[in-house]
PyMOL Python script that loads the backbone (N, CA, C, O; Angstrom):
from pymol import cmd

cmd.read_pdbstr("""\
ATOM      1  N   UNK A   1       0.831  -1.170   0.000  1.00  0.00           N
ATOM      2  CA  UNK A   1       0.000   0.000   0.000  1.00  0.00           C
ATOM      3  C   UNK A   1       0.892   1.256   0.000  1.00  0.00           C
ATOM      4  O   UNK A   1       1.749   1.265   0.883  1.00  0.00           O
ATOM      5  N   UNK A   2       0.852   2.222  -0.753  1.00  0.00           N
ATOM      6  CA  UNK A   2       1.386   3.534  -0.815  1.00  0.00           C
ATOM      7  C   UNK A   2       0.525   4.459  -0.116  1.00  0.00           C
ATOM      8  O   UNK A   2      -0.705   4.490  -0.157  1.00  0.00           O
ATOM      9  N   UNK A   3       1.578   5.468   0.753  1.00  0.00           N
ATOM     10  CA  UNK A   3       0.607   6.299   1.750  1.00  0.00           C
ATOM     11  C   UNK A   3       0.373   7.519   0.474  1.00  0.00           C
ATOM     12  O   UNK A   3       0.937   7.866  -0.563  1.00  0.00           O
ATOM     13  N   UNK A   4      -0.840   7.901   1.290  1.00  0.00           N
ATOM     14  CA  UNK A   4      -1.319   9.322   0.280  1.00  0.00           C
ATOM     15  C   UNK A   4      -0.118  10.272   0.435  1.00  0.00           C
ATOM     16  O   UNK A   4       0.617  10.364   1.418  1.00  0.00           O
ATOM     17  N   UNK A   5      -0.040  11.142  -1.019  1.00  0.00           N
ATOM     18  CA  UNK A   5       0.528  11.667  -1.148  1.00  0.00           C
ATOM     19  C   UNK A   5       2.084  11.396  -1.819  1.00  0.00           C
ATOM     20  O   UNK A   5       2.772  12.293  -2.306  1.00  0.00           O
ATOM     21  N   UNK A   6       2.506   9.854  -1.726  1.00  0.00           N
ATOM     22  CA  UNK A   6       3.815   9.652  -2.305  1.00  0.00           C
ATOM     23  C   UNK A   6       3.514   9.034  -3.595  1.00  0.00           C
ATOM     24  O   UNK A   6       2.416   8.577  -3.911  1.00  0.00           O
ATOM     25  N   UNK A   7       4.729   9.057  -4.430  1.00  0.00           N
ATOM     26  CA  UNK A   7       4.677   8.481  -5.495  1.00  0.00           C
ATOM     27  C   UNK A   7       5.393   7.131  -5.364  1.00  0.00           C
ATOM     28  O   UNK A   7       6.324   6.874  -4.600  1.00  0.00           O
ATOM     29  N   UNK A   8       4.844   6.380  -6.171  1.00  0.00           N
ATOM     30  CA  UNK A   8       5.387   4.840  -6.592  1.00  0.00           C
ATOM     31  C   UNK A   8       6.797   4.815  -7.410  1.00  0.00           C
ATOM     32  O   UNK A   8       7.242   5.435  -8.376  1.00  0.00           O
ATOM     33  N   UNK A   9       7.224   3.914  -6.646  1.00  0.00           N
ATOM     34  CA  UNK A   9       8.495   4.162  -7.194  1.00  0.00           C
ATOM     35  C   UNK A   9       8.652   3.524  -8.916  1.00  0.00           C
ATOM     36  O   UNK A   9       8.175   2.564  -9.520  1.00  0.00           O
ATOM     37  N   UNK A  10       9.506   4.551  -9.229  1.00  0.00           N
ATOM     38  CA  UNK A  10       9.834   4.358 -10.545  1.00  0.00           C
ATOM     39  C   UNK A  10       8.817   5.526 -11.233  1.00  0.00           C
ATOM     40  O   UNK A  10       8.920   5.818 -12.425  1.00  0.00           O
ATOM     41  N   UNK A  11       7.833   6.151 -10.345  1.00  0.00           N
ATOM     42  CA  UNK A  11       7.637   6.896 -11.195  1.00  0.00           C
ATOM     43  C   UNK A  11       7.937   8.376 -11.130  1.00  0.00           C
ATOM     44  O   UNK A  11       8.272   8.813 -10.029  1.00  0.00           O
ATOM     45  N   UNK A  12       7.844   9.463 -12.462  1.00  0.00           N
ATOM     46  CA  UNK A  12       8.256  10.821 -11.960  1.00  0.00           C
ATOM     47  C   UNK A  12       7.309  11.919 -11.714  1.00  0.00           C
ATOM     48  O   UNK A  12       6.240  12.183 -12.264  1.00  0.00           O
ATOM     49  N   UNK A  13       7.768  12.335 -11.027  1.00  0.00           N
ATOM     50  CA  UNK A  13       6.650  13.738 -10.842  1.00  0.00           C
ATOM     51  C   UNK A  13       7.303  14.687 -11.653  1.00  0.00           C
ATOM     52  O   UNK A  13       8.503  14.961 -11.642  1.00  0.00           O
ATOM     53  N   UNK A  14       6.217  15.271 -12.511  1.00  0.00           N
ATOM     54  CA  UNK A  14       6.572  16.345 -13.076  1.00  0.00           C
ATOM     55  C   UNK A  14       5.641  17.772 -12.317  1.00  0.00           C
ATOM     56  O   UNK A  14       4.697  17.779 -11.527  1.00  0.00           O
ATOM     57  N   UNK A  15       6.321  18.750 -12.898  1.00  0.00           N
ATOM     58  CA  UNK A  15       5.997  20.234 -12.410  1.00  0.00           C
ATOM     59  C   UNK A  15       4.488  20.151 -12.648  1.00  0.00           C
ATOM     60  O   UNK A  15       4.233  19.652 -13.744  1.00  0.00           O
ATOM     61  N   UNK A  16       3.396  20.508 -11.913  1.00  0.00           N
ATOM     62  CA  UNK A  16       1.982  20.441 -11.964  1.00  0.00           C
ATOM     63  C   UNK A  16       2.208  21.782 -13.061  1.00  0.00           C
ATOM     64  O   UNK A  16       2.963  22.753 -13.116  1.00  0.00           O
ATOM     65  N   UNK A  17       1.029  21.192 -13.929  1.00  0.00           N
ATOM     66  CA  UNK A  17       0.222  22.670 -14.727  1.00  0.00           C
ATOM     67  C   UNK A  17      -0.025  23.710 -13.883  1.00  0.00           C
ATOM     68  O   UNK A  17      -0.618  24.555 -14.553  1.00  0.00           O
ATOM     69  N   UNK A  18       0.102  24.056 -12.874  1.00  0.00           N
ATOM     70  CA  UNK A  18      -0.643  25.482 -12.086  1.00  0.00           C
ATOM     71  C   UNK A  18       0.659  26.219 -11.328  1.00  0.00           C
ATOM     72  O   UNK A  18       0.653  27.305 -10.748  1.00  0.00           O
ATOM     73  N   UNK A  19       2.091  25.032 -11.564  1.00  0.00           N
ATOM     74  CA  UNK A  19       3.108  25.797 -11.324  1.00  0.00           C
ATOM     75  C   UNK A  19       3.389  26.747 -12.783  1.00  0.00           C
ATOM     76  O   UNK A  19       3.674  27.944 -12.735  1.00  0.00           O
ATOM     77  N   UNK A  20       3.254  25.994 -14.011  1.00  0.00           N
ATOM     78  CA  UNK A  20       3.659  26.877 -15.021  1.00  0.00           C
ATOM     79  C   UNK A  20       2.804  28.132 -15.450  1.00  0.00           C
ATOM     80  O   UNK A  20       3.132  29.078 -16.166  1.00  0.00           O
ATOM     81  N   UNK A  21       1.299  27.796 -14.638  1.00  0.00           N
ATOM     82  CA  UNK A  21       0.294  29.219 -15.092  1.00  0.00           C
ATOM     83  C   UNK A  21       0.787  30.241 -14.131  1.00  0.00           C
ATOM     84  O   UNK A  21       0.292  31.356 -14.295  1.00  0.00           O
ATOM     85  N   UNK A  22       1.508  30.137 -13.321  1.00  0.00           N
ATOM     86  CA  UNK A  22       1.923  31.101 -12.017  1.00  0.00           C
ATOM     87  C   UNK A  22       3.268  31.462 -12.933  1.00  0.00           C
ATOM     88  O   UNK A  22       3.453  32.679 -12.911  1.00  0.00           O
ATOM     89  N   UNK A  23       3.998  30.943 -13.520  1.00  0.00           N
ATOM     90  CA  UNK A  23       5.550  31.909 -14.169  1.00  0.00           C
ATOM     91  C   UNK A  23       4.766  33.586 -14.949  1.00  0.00           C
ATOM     92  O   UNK A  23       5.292  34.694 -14.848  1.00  0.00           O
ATOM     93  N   UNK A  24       3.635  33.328 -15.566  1.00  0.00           N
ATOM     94  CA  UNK A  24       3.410  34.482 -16.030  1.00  0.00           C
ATOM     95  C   UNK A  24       2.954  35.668 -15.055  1.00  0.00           C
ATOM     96  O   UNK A  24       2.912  36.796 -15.547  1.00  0.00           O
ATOM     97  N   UNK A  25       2.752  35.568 -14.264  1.00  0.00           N
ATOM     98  CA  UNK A  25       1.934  36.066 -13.230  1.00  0.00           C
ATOM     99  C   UNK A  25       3.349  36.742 -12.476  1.00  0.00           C
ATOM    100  O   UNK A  25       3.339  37.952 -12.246  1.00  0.00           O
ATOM    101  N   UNK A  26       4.672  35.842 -12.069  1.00  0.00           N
ATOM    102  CA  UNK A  26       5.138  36.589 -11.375  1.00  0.00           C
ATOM    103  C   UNK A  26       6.411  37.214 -11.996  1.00  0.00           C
ATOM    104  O   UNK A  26       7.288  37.790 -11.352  1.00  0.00           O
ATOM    105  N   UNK A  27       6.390  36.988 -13.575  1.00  0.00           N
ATOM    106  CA  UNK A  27       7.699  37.571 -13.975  1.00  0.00           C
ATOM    107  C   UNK A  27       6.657  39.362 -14.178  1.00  0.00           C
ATOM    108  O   UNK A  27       7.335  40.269 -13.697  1.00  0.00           O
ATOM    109  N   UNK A  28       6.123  39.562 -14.403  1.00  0.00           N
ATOM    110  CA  UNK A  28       5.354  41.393 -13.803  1.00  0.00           C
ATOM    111  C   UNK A  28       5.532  41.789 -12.398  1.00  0.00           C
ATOM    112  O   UNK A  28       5.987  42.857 -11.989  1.00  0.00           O
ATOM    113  N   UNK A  29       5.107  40.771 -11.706  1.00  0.00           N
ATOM    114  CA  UNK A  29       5.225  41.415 -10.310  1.00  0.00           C
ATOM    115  C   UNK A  29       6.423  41.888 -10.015  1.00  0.00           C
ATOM    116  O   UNK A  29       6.587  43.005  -9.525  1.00  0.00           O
ATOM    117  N   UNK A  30       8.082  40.453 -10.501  1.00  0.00           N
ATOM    118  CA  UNK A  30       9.608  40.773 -10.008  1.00  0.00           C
ATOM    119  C   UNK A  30       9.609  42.695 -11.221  1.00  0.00           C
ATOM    120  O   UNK A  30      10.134  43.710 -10.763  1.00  0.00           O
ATOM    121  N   UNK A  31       9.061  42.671 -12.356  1.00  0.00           N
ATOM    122  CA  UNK A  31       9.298  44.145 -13.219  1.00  0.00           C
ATOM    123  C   UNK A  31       8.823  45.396 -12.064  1.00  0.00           C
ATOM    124  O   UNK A  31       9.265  46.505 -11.765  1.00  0.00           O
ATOM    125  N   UNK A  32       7.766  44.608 -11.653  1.00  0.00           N
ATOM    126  CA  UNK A  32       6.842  46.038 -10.970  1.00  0.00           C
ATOM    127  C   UNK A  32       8.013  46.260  -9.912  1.00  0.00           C
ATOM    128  O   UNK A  32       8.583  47.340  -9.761  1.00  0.00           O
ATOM    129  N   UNK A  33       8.226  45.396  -9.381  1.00  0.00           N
ATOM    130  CA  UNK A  33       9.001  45.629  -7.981  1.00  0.00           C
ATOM    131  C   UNK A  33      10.150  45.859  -8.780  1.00  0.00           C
ATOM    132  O   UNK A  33      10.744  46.469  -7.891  1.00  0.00           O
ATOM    133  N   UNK A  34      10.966  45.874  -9.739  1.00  0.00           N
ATOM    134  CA  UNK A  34      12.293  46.532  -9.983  1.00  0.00           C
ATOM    135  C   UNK A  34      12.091  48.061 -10.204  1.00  0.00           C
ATOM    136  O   UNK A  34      12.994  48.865  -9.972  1.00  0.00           O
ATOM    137  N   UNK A  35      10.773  48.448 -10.697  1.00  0.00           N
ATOM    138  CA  UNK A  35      10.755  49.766 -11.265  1.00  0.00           C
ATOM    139  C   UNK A  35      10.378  50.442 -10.016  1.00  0.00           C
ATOM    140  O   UNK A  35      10.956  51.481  -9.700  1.00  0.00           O
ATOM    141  N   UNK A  36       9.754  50.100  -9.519  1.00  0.00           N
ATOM    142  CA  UNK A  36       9.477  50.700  -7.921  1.00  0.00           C
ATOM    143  C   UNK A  36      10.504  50.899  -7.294  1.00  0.00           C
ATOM    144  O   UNK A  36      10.538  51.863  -6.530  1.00  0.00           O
ATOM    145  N   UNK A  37      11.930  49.823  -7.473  1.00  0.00           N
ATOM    146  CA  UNK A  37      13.023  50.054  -6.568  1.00  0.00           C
ATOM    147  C   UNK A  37      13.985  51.035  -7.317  1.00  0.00           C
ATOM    148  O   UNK A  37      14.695  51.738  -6.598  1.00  0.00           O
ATOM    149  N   UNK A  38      14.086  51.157  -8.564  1.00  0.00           N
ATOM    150  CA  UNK A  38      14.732  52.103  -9.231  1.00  0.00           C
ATOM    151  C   UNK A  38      14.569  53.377  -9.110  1.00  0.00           C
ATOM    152  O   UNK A  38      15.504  54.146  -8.886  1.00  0.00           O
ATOM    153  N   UNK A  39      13.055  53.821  -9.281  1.00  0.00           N
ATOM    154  CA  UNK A  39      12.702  55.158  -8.735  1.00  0.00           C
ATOM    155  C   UNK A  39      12.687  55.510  -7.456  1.00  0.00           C
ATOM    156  O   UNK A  39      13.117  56.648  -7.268  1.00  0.00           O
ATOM    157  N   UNK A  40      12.330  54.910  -6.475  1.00  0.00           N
ATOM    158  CA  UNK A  40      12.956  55.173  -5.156  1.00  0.00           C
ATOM    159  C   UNK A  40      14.372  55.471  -4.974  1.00  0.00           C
ATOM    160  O   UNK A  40      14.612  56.568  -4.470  1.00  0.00           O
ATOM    161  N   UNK A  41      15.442  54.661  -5.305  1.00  0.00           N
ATOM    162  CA  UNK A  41      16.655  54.872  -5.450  1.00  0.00           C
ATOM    163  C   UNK A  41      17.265  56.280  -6.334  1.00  0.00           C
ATOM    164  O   UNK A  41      18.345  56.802  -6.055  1.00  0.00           O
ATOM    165  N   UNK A  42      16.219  56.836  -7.599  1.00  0.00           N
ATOM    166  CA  UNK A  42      16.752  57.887  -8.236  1.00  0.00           C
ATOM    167  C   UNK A  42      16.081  59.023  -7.294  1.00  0.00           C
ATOM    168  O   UNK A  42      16.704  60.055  -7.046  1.00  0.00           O
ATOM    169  N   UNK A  43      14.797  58.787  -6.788  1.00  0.00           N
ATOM    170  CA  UNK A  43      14.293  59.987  -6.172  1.00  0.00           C
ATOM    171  C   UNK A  43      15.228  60.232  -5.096  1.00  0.00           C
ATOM    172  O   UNK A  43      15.681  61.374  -5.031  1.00  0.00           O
ATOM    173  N   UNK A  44      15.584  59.429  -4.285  1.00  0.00           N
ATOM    174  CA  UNK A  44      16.570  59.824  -2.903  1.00  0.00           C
ATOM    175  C   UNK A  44      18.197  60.352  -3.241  1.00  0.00           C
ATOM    176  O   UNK A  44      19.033  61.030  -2.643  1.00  0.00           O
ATOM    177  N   UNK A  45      18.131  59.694  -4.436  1.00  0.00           N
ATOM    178  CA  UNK A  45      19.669  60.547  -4.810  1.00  0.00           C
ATOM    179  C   UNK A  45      19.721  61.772  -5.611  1.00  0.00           C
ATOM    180  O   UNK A  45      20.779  62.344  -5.873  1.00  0.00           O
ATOM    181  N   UNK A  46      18.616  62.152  -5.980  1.00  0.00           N
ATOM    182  CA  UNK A  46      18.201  63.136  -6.573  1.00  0.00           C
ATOM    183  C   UNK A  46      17.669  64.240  -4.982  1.00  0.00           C
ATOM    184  O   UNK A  46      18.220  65.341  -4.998  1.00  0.00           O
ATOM    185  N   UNK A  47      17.121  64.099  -4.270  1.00  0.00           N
ATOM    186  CA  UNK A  47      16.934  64.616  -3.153  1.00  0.00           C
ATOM    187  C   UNK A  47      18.295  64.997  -2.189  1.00  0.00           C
ATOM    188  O   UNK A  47      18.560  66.096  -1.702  1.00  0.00           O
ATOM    189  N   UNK A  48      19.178  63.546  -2.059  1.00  0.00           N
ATOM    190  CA  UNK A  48      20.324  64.115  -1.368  1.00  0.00           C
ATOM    191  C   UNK A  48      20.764  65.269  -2.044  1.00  0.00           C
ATOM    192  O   UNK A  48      20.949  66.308  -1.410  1.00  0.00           O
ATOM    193  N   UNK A  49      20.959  65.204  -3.291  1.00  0.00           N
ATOM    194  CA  UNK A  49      21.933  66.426  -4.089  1.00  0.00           C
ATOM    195  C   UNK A  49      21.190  67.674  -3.908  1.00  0.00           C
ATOM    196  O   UNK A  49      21.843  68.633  -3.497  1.00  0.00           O
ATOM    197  N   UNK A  50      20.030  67.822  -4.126  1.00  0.00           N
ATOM    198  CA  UNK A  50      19.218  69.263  -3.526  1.00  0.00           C
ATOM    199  C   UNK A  50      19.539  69.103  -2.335  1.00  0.00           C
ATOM    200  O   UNK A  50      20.076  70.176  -2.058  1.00  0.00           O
ATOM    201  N   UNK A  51      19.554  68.784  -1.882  1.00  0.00           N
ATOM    202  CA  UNK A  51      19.557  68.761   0.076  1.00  0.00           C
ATOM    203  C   UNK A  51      21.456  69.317   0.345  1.00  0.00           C
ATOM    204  O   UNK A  51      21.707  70.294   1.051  1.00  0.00           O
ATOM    205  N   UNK A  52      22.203  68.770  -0.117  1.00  0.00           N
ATOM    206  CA  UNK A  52      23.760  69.514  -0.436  1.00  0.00           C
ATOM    207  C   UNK A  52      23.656  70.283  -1.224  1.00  0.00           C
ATOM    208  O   UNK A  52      24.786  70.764  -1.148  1.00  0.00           O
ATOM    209  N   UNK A  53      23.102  70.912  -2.091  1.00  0.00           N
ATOM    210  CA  UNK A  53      23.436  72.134  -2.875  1.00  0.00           C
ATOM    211  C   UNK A  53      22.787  73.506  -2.066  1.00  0.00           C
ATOM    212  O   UNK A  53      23.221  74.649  -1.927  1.00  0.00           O
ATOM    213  N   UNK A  54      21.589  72.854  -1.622  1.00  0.00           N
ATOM    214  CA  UNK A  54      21.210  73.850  -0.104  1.00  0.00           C
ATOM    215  C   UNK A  54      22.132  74.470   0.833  1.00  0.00           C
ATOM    216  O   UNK A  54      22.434  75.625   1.135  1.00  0.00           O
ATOM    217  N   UNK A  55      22.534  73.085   1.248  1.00  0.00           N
ATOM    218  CA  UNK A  55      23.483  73.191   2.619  1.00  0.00           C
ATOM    219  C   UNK A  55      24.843  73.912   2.453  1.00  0.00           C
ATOM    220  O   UNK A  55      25.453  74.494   3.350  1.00  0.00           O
ATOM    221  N   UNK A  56      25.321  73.742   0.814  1.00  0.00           N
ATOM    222  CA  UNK A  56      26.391  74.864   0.720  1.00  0.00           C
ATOM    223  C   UNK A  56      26.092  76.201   0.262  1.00  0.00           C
ATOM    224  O   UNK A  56      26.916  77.100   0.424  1.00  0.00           O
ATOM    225  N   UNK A  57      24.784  76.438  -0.392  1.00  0.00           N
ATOM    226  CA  UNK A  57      24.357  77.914  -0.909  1.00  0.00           C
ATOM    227  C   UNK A  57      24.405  78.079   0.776  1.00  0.00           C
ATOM    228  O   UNK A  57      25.539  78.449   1.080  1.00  0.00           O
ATOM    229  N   UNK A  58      23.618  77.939   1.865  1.00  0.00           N
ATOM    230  CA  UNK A  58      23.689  78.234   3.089  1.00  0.00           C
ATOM    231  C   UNK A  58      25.070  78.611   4.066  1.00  0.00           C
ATOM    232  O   UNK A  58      25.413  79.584   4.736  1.00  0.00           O
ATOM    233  N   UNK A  59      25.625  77.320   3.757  1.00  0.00           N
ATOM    234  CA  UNK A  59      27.224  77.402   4.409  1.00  0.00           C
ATOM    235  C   UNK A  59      28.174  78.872   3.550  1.00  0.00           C
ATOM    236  O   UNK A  59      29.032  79.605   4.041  1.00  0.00           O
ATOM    237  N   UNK A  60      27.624  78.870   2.240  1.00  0.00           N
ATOM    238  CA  UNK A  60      28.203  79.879   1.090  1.00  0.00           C
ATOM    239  C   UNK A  60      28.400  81.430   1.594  1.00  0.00           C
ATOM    240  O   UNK A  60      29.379  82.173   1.527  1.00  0.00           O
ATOM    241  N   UNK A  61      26.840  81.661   2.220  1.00  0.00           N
ATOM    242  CA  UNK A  61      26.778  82.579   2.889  1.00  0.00           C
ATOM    243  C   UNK A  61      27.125  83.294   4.122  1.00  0.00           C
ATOM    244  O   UNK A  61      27.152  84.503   4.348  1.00  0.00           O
ATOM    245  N   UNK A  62      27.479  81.924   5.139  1.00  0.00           N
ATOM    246  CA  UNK A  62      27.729  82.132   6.111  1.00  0.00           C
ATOM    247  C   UNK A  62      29.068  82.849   6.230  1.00  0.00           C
ATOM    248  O   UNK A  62      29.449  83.715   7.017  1.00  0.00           O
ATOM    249  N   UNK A  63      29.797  82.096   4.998  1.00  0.00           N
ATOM    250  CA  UNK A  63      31.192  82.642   5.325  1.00  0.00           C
ATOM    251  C   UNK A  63      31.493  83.734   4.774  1.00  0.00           C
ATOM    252  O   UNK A  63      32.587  84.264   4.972  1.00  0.00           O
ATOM    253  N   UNK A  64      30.510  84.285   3.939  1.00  0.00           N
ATOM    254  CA  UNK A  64      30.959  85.720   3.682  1.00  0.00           C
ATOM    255  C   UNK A  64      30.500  86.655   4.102  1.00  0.00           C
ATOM    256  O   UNK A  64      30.722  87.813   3.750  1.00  0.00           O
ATOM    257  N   UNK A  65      29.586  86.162   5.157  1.00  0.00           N
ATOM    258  CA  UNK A  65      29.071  87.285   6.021  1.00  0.00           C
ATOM    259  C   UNK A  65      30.748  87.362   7.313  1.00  0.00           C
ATOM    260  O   UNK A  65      31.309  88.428   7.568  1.00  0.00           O
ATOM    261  N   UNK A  66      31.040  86.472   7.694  1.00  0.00           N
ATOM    262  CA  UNK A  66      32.009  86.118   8.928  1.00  0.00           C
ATOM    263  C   UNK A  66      33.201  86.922   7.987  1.00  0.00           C
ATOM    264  O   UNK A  66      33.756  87.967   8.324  1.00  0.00           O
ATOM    265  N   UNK A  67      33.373  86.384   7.098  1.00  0.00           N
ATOM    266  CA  UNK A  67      34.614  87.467   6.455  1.00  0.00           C
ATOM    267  C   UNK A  67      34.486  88.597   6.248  1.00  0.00           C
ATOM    268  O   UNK A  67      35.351  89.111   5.539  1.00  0.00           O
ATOM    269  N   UNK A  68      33.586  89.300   6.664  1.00  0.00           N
ATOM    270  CA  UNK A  68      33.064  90.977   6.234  1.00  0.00           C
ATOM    271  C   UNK A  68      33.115  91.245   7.575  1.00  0.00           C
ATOM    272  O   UNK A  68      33.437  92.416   7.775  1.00  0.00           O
ATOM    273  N   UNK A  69      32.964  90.748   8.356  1.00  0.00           N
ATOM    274  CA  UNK A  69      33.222  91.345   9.801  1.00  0.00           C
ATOM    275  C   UNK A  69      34.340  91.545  10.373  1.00  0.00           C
ATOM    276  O   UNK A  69      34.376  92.020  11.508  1.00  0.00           O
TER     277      UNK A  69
END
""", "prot")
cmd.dss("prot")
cmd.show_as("cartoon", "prot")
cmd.util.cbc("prot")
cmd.orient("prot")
């Protein structure tokens, strides 16, 4: 008697049909999630650089006010 769930030997299991209807399904999801991680990554490095070009127009000023005194 074979318990439920195993196969008899000698024979093979192949990949069920409902693993191969799922490849289409998640090669969009891995795209969605790359493009999501790309723009996050350009927006924050695009933000640091405004955020330093600030901080030295600011610092820019400071020191030529301190040198005029």
């Amino acid at each position: 008697m074979i318990p439920a769930g195993a196969t008899p030997l000698g024979d093979e299991l192949f990949a069920h049909h409902v693993a191969l209807l799922a490849i289409p399904a998640i090669v969009p999801a891995v795209v969605v999630v790359g493009v999501v991680l790309y723009i996050a990554r350009k927006d924050r490095r695009e933000e640091r650089e405004e955020r330093d070009l600030i901080e030295r127009a600011f610092d820019g000023t400071d020191h030529e006010e301190s040198d005029t005194e």
